[in-house]
Structure formats: structure tokens, C-alpha cells
C-alpha positions, 0 to 999 in steps of 0.5 A: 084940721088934722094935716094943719096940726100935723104940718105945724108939728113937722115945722116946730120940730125941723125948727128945733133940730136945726136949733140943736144943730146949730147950738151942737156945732158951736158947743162941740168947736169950743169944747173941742179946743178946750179939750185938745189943749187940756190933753196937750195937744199943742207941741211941748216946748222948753225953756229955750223955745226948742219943740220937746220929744215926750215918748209915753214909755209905761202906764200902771193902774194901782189901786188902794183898799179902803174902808168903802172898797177899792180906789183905782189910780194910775202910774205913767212913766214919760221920758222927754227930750230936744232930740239934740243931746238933753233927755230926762224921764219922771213918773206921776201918779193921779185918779185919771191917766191924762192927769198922771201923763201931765205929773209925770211929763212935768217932771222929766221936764225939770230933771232933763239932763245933757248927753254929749253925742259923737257927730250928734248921732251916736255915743262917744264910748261904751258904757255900763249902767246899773240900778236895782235888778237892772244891768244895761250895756250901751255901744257906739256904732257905725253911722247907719246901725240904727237904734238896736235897742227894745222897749224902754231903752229906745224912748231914751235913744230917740228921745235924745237924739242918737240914731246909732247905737247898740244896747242891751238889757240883762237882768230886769224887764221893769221899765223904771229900773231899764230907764234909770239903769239907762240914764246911769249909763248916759250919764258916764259919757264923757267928750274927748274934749272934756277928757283933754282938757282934764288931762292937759293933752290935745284932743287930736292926740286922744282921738289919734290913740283910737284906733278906728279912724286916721290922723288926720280924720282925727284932726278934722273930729278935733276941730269940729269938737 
């Protein structure tokens, strides 16, 4: 009488694990993809269809004293580009960082901007970019230099697209203050052909007048502009 109790135990409870196995299978393949498309799993895309670059460049935990304690946030700071010349950067605050990182992803979305490129690789021009305590110096560089840049900076590189350049960061090392001090300076390039058709002259000519490249290297970089 006792082993027929103890069978009959044993089979209610082989039968209740596989039930839970069953349930537990099914249950987690659902959630997983709930929770894969909540945490943005999927590629970014833009308005144009094209896949976005999103580089997760700093998260800050804040906290604000009220009557019953202290309540914690979070801060992100997200930089987003094509890779092909148009890149933006926002920041969003929420009680949860993958809230914060959805805030702060929407917004570089809508205030990306574009960045003309010399050969879709490196700057036509240096340049200087200042906001707050922040000082950033950007160079174009030869084809195979790399990104010679650190931390925040060279979110915004390859964010954008640039596989040469060298920069660099004197003053600040907040990240908000790099990043803005970076787009300050991106935001100064301008194209030989935008220059020419400013100044009524011929691209060939501007280029001519550089210096680092021959006449008629010059031409063929005209007409490819």
C-alpha cells in the first residue's frame, strides 16, 4: 500500500514538472521577444529606411531629496548616426536607465545634422569647436590615420562616418560639454563646392590652391565633388 502511494506520488509530480516545463518554455519564448523589442533590440532605422549607428556615450545616476528620502534617476547621454555624414547627440532623464536610453536615442534622432565628408572619410578642413569649459581641435588626416580621438569624441567620429582623423580635447573631460564642443566644430565644415559657389569661382581652382595635391588630382576631386 505504501509503494502505491509512493508510485502514484512520484507520477503527479513528473506530470506537474513537465506541465511547468511546458508552461515555462512557452511563457519565457513570448517574453523573451517582448523584452527584446522593448530594449530595442531591433536595428534603428531612419526616416529614409537607412540602419542608425546609436553609441551610448554616458550614464549618470541623479538623485533628488524629498520628504519620504531620496529618489534615484538616471541621465544618458546618446549619440546616433547613418555612418554616411549626418550624426546628432541628446540626452534624456527616467527612473529606469533603458527608459532614459530610449529619451535620449529619440532625441539625437531629431536633431541629427549633416556633415560634409572629403572622399566619405575624413574632414575637408580643420577646425575648432567651443562651448562652456570645452576646447576641441579637429584635423584632417591622411587616408589610413585612424580615429585618433578619445571617449566622447570618437562616438561622434564613428558615429558619422569618418574613419580619419585627428582631435583632440583641452580643457573639460565632461562628456556633455566634449560632445557639444565637438558638434560646434563639425558644424563649421564647409565643401570646397559650397565655398565656390559662394565665391563664383571653380572648384578645380579651390582645390588647385591647396597645395597637398596636384592639378590635375585636383580636377578629378572637383568632379567627383
Amino acid at each position: 500500500m505504501a509503494d502505491e502511494i509512493l508510485s502514484d506520488a512520484g507520477d503527479v509530480s513528473e506530470a506537474g514538472l513537465e506541465r511547468g516545463e511546458r508552461r515555462g518554455r512557452g511563457g519565457r519564448g513570448r517574453g523573451a521577444d517582448r523584452s527584446d523589442r522593448r530594449r530595442g533590440r531591433e536595428p534603428s532605422l531612419a526616416e529614409d529606411g537607412q540602419e542608425l549607428i546609436e553609441k551610448l556615450v554616458h550614464i549618470n545616476r541623479v538623485s533628488k531629496t524629498v520628504k519620504g528620502g531620496k529618489r534615484f534617476g538616471f541621465a544618458a547621454l546618446v549619440v546616433v548616426g547613418d555612418g554616411k555624414g549626418r550624426v546628432g547627440f541628446g540626452h534624456g532623464k527616467a527612473r529606469e536607465v533603458p527608459e532614459a536610453i530610449a529619451k535620449a536615442t529619440a532625441a539625437a534622432k531629431k536633431a541629427m545634422v549633416r556633415v560634409p565628408l572629403r572622399d566619405g572619410r575624413t574632414l575637408h578642413h580643420d577646425g575648432f569647436g567651443h562651448f562652456g569649459a570645452g576646447k576641441v581641435y579637429v584635423r584632417s588626416a591622411t587616408q589610413g590615420t585612424g580615429i585618433i580621438a578619445g571617449g566622447p569624441m570618437r562616438a561622434v567620429f564613428e558615429s558619422l562616418g569618418v574613419a580619419d582623423v585627428v582631435a583632440k580635447s583641452v580643457g573639460t573631460n565632461n562628456p556633455y560639454n566634449m560632445v557639444r564642443a565637438t558638434f560646434a566644430a563639425l558644424t563649421e565644415q564647409v565643401s570646397p563646392k559650397a565655398v565656390a559657389q559662394r565665391r563664383g569661382r571653380k572648384v578645380a581652382d579651390l582645390l588647385a590652391r591647396r597645395g597637398d595635391i596636384a592639378p590635375r588630382e585636383a580636377e578629378a576631386e572637383a568632379v567627383g565633388a
